[in-house]
N, C-alpha and C positions, 0 to 999 in steps of 0.2 A: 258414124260411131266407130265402126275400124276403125277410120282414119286415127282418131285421137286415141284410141289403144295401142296401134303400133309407134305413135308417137311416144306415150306415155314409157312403152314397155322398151324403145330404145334410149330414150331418158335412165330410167333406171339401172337400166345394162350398162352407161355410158356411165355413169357414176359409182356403180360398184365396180368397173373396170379400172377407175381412176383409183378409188380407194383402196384400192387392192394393189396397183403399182406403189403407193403413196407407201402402204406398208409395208411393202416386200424391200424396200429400198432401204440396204444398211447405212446405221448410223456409223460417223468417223470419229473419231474421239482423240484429242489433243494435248499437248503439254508446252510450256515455255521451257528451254532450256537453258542451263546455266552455261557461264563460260567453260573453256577448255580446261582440264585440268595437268599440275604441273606433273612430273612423274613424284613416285609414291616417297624415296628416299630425300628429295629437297623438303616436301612438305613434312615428312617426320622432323626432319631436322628445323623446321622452322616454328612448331608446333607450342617448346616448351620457351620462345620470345614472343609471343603472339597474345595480345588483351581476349580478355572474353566478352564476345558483345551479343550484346540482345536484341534483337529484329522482332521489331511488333509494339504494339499493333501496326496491321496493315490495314488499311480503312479504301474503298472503291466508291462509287456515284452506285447507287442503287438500281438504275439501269443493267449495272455489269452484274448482278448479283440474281444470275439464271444459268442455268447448264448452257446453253447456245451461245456459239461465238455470235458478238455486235459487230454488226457491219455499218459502215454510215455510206445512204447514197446519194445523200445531199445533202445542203446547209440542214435544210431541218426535215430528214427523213432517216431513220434506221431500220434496217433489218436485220431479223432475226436467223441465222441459218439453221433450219429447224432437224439436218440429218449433218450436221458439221460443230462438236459441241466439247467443251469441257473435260478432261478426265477425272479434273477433281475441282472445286469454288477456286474460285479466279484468284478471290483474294489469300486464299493458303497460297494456292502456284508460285503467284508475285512472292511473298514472303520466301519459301522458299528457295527460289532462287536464288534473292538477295541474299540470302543467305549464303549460300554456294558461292557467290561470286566474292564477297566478302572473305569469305575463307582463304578464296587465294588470292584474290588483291592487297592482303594485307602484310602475310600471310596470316592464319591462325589456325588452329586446329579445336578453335573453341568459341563458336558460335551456335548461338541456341534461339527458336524460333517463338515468339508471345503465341500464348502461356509457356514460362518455364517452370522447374520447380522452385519452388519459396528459397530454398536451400541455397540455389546458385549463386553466387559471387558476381554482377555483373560490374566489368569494367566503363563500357559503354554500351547506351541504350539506342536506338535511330527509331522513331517514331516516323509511320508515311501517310498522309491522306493524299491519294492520286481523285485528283479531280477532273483527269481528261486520260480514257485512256480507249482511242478507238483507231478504228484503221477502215483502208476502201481497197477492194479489192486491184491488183494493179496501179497502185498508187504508193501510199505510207503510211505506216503507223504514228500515230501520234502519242505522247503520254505528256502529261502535264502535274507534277507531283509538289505539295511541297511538305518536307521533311526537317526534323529538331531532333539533334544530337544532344542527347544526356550526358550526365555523370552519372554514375553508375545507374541505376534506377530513379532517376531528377531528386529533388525536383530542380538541380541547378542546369542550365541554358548555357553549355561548352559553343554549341551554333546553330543554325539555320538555314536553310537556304528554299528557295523557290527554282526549281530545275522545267525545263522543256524541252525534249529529245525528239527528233523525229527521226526515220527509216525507212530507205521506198523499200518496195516489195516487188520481189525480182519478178513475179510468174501472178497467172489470171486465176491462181488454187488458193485453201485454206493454208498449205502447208508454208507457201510465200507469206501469206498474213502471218503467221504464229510467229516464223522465224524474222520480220521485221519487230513484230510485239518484244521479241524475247532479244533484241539486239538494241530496241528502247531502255530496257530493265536493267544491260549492262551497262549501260552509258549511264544510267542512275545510280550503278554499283560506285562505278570506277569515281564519279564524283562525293560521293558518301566515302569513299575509302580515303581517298585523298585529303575529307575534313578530318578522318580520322588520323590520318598518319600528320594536319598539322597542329591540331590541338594536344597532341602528345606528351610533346617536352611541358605544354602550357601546364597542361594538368598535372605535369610531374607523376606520372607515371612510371611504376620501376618496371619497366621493361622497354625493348626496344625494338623497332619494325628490321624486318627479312625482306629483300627486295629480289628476292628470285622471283618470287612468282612474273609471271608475261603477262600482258593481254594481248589479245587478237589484234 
């Protein structure tokens, strides 16, 4: 009868010990980041030749739509990293970004994120459903999106396209995943910018693209 007392009672010890490390153990919290930006006086100046576009919606796999970064560690397994998570819904972050990156790839100084207000003027719209966007640790980020360039608010079809970007990831951390995800995102900028800067002249737009901006 001992016997299975002390078994029991290092059972129970052994698991509140667990649960107790499980808890103590801080969470990390994360962000995509947008491209580099130019300095402050190019981009004033590029500001008042710059369309104003509308980014959104941004639509993810249902999957992605949890605080916790998705990891994939096989064809068909994922995990969840339960203390490596989010700082804010995946799908604002993407938006976003894309947004930032827009800004200066194009340049403009007038980009606004779905929802905007009713009021806005939009010159061009980019609509994104990303249907693939996951990574493995030490390996690469994948995204798979595909996105419809508007006129102003559509409902007319300026373009389209189907994008697939991928990015290894330098290190065996969260922080190599993020920065591969967020190097996916640009690569999605820079070619959304590019249909924007050639549907331009098409759509007879009175204004003109600023080619300062760089990318990385």
């Amino acid at each position: 009868m001992r016997y299975f007392v002390l078994v029991f009672t290092l059972l129970t010890l052994g698991t509140f010990l667990m649960l107790e490390g499980c808890a103590s153990q801080p969470s990390r919290f994360y962000l995509l980041s947008a491209l580099s930006k130019p300095d402050a006086a190019s981009l004033r100046r590029s500001d008042a030749q710059g369309p104003t576009i509308g980014v959104g919606p941004v639509t993810l796999p249902r999957y992605l739509d949890r605080p916790q970064i998705v990891i994939r560690t096989s064809l068909y397994e994922l995990q969840l990293a339960e203390f490596d998570r989010w700082a804010e819904s995946l799908d604002a972050n993407v938006a976003r970004v894309l947004a930032d990156n827009l800004s200066l790839l194009i340049p403009t100084g007038r980009v606004v994120v779905s929802p905007w207000p009713r009021a806005t003027a939009i010159d061009y719209q980019v609509v994104i459903d990303v249907t693939h966007f996951l990574s493995q640790v030490g390996a690469e980020s994948l995204l798979i999106a595909d996105w419809t360039l508007l006129k102003g608010e559509g409902p007319q079809v300026l373009t389209s396209g189907k994008s697939r970007f991928s990015a290894p990831s330098g290190g065996q951390d969260y922080v190599a995943v993020v920065a591969a995800m967020s190097q996916t995102v640009a690569s999605l900028s820079q070619e959304i910018a590019t249909a924007i800067r050639e549907v331009g002249p098409r759509a007879s737009t009175p204004w003109r693209f600023s080619r300062r901006a760089s990318t990385p």
